[in-house]
DRENDO-1510 file (C-alpha; in Angstrom, 1 decimal, always signed):
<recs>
REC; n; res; u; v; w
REC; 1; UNK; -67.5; -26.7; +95.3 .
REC; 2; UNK; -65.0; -28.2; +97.3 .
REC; 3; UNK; -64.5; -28.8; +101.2 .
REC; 4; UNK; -61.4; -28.8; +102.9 .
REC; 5; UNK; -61.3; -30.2; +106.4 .
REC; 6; UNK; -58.0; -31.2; +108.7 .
REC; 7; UNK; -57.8; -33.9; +111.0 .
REC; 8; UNK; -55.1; -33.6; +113.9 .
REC; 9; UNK; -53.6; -37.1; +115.3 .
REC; 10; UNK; -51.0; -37.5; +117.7 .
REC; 11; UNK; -47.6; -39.8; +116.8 .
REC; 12; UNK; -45.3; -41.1; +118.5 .
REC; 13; UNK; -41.5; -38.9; +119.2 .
REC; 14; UNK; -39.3; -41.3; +117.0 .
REC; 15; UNK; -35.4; -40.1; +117.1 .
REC; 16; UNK; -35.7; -40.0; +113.2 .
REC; 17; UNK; -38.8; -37.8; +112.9 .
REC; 18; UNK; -37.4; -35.4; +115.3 .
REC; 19; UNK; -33.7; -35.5; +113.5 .
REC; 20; UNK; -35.5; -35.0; +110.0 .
REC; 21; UNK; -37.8; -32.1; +111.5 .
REC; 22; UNK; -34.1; -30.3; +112.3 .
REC; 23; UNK; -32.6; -31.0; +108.8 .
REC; 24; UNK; -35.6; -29.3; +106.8 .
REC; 25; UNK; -35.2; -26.4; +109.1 .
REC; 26; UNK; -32.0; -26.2; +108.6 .
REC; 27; UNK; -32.5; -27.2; +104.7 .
REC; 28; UNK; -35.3; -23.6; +104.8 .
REC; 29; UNK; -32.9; -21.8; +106.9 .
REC; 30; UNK; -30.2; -22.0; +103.6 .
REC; 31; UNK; -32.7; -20.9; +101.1 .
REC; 32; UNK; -33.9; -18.1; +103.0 .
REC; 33; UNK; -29.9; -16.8; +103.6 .
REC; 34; UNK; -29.2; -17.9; +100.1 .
REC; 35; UNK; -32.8; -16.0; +99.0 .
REC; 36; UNK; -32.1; -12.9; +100.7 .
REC; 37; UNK; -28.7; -12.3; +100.2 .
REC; 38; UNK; -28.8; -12.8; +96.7 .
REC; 39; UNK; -32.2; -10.3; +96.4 .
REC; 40; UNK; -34.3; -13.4; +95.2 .
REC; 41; UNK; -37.2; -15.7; +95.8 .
REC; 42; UNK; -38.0; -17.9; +92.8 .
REC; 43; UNK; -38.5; -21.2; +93.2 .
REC; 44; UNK; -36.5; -22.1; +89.5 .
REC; 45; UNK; -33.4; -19.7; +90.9 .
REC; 46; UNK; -32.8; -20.4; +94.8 .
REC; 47; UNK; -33.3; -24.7; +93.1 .
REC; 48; UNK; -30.4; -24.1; +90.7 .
REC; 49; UNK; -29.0; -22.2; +93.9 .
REC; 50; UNK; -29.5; -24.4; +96.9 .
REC; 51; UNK; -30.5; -28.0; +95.5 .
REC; 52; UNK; -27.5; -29.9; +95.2 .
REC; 53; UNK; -25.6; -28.3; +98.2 .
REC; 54; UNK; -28.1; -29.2; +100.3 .
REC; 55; UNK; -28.2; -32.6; +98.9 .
REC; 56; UNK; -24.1; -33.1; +99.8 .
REC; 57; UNK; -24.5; -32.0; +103.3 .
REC; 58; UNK; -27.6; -33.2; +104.7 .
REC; 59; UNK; -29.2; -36.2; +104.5 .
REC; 60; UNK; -33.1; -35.1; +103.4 .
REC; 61; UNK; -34.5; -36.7; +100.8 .
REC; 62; UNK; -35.1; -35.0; +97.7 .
REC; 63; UNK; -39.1; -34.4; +98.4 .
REC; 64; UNK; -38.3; -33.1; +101.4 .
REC; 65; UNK; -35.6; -30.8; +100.5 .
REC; 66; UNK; -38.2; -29.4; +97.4 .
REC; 67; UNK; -40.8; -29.0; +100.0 .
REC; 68; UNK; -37.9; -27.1; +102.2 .
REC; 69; UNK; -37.2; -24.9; +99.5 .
REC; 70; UNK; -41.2; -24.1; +98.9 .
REC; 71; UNK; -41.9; -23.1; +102.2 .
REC; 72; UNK; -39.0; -21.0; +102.0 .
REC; 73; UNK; -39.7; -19.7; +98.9 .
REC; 74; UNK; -43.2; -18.4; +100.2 .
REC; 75; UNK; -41.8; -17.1; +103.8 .
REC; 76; UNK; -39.6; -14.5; +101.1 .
REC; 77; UNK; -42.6; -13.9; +98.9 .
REC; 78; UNK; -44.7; -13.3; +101.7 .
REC; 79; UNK; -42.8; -10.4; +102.9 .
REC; 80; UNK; -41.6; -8.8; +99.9 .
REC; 81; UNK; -43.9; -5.3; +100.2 .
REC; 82; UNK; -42.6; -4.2; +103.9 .
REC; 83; UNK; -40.3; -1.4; +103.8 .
REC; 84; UNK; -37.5; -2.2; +106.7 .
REC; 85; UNK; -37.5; -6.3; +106.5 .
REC; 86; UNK; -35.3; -8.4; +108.5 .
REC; 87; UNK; -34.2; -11.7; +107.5 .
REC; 88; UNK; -36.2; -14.8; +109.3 .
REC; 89; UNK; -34.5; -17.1; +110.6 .
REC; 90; UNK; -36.5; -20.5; +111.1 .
REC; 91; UNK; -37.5; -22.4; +114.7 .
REC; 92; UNK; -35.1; -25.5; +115.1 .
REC; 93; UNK; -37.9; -28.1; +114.8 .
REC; 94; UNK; -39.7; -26.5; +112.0 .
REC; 95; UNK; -43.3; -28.0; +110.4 .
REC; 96; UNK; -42.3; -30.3; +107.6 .
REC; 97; UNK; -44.9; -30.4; +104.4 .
REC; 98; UNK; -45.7; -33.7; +102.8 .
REC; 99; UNK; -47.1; -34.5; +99.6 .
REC; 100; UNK; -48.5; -37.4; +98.0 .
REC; 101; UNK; -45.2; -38.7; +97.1 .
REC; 102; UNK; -43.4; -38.2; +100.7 .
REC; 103; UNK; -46.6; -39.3; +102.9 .
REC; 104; UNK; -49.3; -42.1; +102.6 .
REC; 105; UNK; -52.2; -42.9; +105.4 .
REC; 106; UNK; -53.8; -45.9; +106.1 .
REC; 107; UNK; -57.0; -46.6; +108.8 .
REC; 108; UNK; -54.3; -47.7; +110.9 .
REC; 109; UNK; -51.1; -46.5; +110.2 .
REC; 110; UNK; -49.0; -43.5; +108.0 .
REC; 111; UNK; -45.6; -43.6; +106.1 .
REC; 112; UNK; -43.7; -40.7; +106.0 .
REC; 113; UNK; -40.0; -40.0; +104.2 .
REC; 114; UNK; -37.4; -39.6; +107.1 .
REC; 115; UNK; -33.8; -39.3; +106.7 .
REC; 116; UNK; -33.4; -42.8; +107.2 .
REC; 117; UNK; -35.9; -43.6; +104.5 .
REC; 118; UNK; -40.0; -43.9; +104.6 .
REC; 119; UNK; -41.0; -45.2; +108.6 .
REC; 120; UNK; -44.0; -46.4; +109.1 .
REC; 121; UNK; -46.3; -45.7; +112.3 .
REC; 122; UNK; -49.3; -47.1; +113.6 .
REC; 123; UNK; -51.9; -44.2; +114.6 .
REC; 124; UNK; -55.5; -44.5; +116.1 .
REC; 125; UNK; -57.8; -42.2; +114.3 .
REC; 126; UNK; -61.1; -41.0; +116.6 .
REC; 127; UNK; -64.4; -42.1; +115.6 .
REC; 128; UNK; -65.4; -38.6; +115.1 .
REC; 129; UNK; -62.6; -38.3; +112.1 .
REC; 130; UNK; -64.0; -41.4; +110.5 .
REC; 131; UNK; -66.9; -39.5; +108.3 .
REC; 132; UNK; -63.7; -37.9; +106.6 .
REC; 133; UNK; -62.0; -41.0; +106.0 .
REC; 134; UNK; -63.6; -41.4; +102.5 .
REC; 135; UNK; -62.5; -37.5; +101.3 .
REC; 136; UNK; -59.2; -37.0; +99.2 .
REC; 137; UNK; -56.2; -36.9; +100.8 .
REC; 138; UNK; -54.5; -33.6; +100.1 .
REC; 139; UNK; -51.3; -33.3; +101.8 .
REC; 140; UNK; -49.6; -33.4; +105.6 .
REC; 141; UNK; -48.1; -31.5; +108.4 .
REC; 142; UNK; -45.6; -32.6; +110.8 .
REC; 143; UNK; -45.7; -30.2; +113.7 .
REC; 144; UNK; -43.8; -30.0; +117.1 .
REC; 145; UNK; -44.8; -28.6; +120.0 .
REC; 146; UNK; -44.4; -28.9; +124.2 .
REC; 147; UNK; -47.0; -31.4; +123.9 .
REC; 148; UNK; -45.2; -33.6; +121.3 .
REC; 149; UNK; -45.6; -34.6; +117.6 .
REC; 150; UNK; -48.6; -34.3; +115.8 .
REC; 151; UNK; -50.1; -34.8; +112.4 .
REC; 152; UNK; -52.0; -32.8; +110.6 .
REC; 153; UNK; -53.6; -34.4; +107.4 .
REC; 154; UNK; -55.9; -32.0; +105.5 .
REC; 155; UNK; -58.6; -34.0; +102.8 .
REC; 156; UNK; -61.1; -32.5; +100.7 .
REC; 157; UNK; -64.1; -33.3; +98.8 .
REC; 158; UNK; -66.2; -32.2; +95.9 .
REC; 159; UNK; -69.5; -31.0; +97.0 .
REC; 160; UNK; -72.4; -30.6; +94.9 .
REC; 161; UNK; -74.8; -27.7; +95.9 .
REC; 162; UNK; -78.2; -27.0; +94.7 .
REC; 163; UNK; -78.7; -25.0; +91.2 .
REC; 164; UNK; -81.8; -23.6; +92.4 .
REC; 165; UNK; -81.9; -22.3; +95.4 .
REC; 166; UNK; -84.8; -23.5; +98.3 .
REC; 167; UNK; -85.6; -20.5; +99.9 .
REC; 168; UNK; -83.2; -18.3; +102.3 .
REC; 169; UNK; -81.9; -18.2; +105.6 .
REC; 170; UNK; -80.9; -14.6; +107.3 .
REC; 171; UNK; -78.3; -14.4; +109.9 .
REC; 172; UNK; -77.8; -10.7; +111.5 .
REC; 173; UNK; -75.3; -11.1; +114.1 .
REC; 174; UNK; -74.3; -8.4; +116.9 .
REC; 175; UNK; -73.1; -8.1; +119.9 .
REC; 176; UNK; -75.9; -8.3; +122.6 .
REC; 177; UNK; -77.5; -11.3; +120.7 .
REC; 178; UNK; -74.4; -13.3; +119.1 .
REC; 179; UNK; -76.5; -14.1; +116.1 .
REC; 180; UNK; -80.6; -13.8; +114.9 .
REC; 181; UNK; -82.0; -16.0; +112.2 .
REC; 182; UNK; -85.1; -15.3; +110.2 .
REC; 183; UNK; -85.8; -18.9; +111.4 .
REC; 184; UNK; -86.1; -17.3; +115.1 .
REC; 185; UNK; -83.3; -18.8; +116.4 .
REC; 186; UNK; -81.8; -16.1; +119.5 .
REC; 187; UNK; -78.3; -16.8; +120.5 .
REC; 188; UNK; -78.3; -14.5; +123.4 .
REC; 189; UNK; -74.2; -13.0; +124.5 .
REC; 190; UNK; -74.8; -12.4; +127.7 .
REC; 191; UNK; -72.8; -15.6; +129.6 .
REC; 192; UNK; -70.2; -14.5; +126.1 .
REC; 193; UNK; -69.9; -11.0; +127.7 .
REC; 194; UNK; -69.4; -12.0; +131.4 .
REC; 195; UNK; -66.9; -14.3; +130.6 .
REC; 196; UNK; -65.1; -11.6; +129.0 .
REC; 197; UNK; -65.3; -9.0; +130.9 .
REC; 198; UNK; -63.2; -11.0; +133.7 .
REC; 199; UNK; -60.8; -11.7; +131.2 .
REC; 200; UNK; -59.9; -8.2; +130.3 .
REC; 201; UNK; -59.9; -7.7; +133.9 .
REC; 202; UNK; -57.1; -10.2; +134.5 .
REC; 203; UNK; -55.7; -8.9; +131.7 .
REC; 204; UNK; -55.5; -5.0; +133.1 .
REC; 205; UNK; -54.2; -6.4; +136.6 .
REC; 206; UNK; -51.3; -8.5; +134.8 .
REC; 207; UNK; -50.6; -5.5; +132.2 .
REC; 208; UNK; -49.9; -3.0; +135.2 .
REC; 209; UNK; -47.5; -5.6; +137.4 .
REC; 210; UNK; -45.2; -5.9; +134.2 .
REC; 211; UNK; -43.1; -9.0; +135.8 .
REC; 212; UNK; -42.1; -12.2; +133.8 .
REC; 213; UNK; -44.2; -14.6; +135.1 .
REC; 214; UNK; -47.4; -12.0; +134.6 .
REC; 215; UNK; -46.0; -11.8; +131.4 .
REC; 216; UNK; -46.3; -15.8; +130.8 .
REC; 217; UNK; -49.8; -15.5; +132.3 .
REC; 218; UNK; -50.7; -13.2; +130.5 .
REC; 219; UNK; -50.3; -14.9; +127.0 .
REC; 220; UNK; -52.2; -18.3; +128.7 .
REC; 221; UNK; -55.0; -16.0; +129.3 .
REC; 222; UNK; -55.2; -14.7; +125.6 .
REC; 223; UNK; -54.5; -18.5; +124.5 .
REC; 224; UNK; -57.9; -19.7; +126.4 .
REC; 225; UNK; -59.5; -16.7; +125.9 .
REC; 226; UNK; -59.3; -17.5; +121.7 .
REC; 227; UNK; -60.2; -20.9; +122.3 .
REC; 228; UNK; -63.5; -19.8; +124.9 .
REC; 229; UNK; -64.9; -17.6; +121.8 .
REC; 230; UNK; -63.8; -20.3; +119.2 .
REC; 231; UNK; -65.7; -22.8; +121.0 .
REC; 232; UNK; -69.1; -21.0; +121.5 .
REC; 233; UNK; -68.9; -19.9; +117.5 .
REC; 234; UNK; -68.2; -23.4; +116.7 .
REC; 235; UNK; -71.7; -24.1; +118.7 .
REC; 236; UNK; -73.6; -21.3; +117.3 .
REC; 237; UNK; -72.9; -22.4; +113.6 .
REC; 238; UNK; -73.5; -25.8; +114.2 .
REC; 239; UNK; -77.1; -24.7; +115.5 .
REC; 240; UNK; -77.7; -22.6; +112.7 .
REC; 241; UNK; -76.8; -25.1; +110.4 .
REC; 242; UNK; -78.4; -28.4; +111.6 .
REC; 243; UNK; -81.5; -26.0; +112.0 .
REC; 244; UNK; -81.6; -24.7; +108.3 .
REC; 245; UNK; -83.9; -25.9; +105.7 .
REC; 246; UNK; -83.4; -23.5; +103.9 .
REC; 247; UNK; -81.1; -23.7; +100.3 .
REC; 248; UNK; -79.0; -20.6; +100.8 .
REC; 249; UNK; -77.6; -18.6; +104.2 .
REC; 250; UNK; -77.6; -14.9; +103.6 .
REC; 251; UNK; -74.8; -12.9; +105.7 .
REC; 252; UNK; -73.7; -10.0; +106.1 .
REC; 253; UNK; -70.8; -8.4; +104.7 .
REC; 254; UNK; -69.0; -6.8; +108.0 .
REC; 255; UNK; -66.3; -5.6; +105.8 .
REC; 256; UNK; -65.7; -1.9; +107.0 .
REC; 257; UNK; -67.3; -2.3; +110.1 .
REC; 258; UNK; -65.0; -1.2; +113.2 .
REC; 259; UNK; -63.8; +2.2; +111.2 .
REC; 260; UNK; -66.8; +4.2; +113.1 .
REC; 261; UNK; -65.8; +4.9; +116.3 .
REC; 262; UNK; -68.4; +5.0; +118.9 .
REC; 263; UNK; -67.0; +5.3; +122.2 .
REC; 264; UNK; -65.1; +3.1; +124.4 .
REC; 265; UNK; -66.7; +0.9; +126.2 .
REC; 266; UNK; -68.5; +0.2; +122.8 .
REC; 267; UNK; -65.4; -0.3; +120.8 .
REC; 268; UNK; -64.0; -2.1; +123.2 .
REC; 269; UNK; -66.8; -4.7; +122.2 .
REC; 270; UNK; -66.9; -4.1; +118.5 .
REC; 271; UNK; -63.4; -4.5; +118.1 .
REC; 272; UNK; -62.8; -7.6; +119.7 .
REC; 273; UNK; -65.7; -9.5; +119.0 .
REC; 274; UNK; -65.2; -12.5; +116.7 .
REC; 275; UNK; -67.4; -11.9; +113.7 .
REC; 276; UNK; -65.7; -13.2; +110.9 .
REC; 277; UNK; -65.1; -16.2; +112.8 .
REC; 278; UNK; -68.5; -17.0; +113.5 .
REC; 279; UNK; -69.6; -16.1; +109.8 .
REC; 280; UNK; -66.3; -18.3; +108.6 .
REC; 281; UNK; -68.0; -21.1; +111.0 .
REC; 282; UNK; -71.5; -20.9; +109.6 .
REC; 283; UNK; -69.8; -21.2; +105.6 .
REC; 284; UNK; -68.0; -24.2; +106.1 .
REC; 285; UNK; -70.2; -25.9; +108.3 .
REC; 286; UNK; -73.2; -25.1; +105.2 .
REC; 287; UNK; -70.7; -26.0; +102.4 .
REC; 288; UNK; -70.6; -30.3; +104.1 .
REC; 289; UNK; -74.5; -29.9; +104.7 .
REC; 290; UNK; -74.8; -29.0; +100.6 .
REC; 291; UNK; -76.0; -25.4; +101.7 .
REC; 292; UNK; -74.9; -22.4; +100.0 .
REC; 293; UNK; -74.0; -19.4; +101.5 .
REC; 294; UNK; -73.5; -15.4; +100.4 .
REC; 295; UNK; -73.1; -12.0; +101.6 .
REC; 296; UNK; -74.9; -9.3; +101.9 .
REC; 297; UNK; -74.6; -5.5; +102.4 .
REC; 298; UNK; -76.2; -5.1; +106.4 .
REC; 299; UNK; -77.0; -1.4; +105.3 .
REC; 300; UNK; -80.1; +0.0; +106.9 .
REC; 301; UNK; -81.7; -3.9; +107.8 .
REC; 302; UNK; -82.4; -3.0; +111.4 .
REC; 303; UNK; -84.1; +0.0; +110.5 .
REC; 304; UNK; -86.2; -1.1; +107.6 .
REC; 305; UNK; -89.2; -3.0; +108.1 .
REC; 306; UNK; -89.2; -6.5; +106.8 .
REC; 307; UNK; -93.4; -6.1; +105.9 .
REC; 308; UNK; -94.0; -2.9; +104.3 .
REC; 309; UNK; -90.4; -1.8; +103.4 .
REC; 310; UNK; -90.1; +1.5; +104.3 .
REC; 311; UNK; -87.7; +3.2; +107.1 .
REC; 312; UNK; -88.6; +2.9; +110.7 .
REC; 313; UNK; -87.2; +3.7; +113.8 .
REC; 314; UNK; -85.0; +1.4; +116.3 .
REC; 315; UNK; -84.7; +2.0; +120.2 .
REC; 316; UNK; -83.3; -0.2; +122.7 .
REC; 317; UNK; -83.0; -3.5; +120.2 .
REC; 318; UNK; -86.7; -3.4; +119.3 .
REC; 319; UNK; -88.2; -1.6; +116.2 .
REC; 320; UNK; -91.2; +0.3; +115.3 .
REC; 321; UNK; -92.8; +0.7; +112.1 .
REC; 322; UNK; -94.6; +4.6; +111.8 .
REC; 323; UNK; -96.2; +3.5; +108.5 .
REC; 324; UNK; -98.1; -0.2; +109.1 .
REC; 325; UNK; -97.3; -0.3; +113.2 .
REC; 326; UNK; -95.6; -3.7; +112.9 .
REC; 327; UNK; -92.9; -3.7; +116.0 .
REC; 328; UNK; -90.5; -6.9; +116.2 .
REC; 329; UNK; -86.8; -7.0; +117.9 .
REC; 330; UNK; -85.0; -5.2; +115.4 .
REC; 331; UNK; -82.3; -8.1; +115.4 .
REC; 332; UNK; -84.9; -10.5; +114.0 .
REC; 333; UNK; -86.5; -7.7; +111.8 .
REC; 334; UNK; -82.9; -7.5; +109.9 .
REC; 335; UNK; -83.2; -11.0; +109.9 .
REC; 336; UNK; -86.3; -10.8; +107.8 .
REC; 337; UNK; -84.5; -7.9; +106.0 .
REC; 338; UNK; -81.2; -10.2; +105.2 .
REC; 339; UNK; -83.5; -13.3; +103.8 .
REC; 340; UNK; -85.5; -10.6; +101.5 .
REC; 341; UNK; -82.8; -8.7; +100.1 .
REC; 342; UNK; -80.8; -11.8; +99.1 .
REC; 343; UNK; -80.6; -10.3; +95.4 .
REC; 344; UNK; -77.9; -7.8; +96.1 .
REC; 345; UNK; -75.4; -10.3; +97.5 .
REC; 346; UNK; -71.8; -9.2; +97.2 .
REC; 347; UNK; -70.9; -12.8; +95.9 .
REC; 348; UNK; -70.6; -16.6; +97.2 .
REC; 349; UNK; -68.4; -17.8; +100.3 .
REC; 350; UNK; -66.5; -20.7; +100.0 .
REC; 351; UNK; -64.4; -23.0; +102.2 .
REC; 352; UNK; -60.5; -22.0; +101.2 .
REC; 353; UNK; -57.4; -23.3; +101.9 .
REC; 354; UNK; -54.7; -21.1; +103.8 .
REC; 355; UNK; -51.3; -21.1; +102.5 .
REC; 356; UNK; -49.5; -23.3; +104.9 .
REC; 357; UNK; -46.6; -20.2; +106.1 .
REC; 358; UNK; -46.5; -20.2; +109.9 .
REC; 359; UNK; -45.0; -17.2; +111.0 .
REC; 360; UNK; -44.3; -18.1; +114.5 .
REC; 361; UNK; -42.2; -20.8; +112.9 .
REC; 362; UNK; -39.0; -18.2; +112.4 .
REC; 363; UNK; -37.7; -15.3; +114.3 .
REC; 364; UNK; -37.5; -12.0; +113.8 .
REC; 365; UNK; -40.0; -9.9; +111.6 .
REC; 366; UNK; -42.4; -11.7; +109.8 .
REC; 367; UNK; -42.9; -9.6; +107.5 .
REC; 368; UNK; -40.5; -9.5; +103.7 .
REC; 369; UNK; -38.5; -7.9; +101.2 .
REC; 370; UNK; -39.8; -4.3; +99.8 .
REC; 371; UNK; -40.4; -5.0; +96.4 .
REC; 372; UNK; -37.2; -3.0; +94.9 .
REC; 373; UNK; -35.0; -5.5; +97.4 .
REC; 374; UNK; -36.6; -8.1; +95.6 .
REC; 375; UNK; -35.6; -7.1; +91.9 .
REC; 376; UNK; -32.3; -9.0; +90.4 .
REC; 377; UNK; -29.3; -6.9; +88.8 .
REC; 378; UNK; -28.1; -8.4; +86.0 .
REC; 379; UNK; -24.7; -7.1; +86.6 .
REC; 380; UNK; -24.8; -8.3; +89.9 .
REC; 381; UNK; -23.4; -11.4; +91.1 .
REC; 382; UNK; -24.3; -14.3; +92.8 .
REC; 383; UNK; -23.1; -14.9; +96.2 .
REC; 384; UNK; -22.8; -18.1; +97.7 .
REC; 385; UNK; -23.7; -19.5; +100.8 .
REC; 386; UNK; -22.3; -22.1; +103.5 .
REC; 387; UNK; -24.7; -24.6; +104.7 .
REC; 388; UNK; -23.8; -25.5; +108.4 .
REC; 389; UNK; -24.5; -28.8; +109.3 .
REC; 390; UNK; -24.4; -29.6; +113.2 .
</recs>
């Protein structure tokens, strides 16, 4: 199977990074005008469309204006099934993609195509990025933000997991305990739940005064309120992980799970909690360490007892057994439950790349073309476009 990991490094703001970051905007800007207006987003048409004109105007290479018309190509695609669309239009400094042919790195430097040919720039690399230094280099983002340039290089790497599996690791995760392995690992939510409750809190105080700047606030505290929840997943998988000796992690497949509604203060917790981030944690983190992972159905594991097998009852997060007597927490009991009942997995979970759109990178909806605006008429014809160049 294959791992794909990203490493993020800071560059410096050279005038001709920050120049060429304009012209592919502008270069994705005239594909998406030339796209919509003409019903259209394949690659071969809006090329024969948009290619050359760009190539008089601006000065981007012609990797760059490919990659341009790609990322364009797949902002159209990607919103092709909503039924009222509204044209994007693209973020002045937007992310450029770089390939193998546009981008190389070094231990101590990186060459990237510019407008005023390939630049090269020296770059420190942390010692914790080092262990990736060895994986295959995939391809590059140059991204701008308030903060400055960065570069994001994504490698991957063939990983060979076991053919036979070495016996099986259940994870039942929930909202009072975060997760419970059949390992007897307790990752208690407790300090998770506290630190969220304030949040909503300041969240409800800046909701009702409604001003600008409670506004501003208000999208700070969501921002560190991802990265609080991101950061104690990331520390919970790693645990799980490091502590497996098992071959295989058994999951559970969540998929469904926040349709039942029961009550609010409980949805208010099942809703928002972070499952599949936790779950995507513990698979990517098991896929480096050679450990295979799958998922599940969760039906009736809290309520069935892992010894005999037969239906008992749950109160209070601890069960009974009425048959045999055996009592246990019920999260470690579906634990038990998920490492048995391995054999009805839904499948295998992988590490997968994302499609690199960013739809905070254009304005307006982010969402396409119905699939009937999409459709060419062969009676219909072309229209062109005028590229500005400023």
């Amino acid at each position: 199977m294959k791992s794909v990991t990203t490493i993020r490094l800071k560059i410096p703001c050279k005038r001709e990074l920050l120049e060429t970051m304009k012209q592919y905007s502008k270069s994705a800007q005239y594909v998406v005008d030339t796209g919509w207006d003409n019903g259209t987003y394949s690659k071969r048409e809006l090329h024969n469309l948009t290619y050359y004109p760009i190539r008089e105007i601006l000065e981007l290479p012609a990797q760059l204006v490919c990659s341009s018309r790609d990322k364009a190509c797949e902002t159209l695609k990607a919103l092709r099934k909503v039924k009222k669309p509204t044209k994007p239009n693209f973020k002045e400094m937007l992310t450029i993609r770089y390939d193998a042919r546009s981008f190389g790195f070094k231990f101590d430097c990186v060459s990237l195509v510019t407008i005023n040919g390939r630049v090269k720039i020296p770059i420190d690399v942390p010692e914790y990025y080092w262990k990736y230094l060895d994986w295959d280099i995939r391809n590059a983002d140059l991204t701008f933000n308030k903060n400055g340039l960065f570069l994001n290089i994504t490698f991957s790497k063939d990983i060979q997991l076991p053919s036979n599996s070495d016996g099986f690791l259940g994870v039942d995760v929930g909202i009072n305990q975060v997760a419970v392995t059949s390992n007897r690992q307790f990752f208690k939510a407790r300090q998770i739940k506290l630190k969220r409750v304030k949040f909503k809190k300041l969240r409800a105080k800046l909701q009702s005064k409604g001003t600008r700047s409670a506004k501003r606030l208000l999208k700070k505290v969501s921002g560190r309120e991802k990265r609080f929840m991101g950061y104690w997943n990331h520390v919970i998988s790693k645990q799980i992980v490091n502590n497996c000796e098992a071959g295989t992690i058994v999951l559970e497949n969540l998929k469904g799970i926040r349709k039942n509604s029961k009550g609010r203060r409980f949805n208010f917790w099942l809703n928002s909690w972070s499952f599949y981030q936790l779950q995507q944690f513990i698979t990517y983190k098991a896929l480096r360490n050679g450990i295979k992972t799958i998922k599940v159905s969760p039906y009736m594991t809290s309520q069935t007892c892992s010894k005999c097998g037969k239906v008992g009852s749950r109160s209070k997060g601890f069960f009974v057994c009425s048959h045999c007597g055996y009592s246990l927490n019920a999260d470690l009991n579906a634990s038990f439950n998920l490492a048995k009942h391995h054999s009805i997995s839904d499948g295998v979970s992988v590490a997968v790349t994302q499609p690199n759109i960013r739809v905070d990178e254009h304005k307006g909806s982010s969402r396409t073309f119905a699939c009937e605006t999409m459709d060419n008429d062969d009676n219909k014809s072309v229209k062109p476009h005028t590229l500005v160049c400023g």
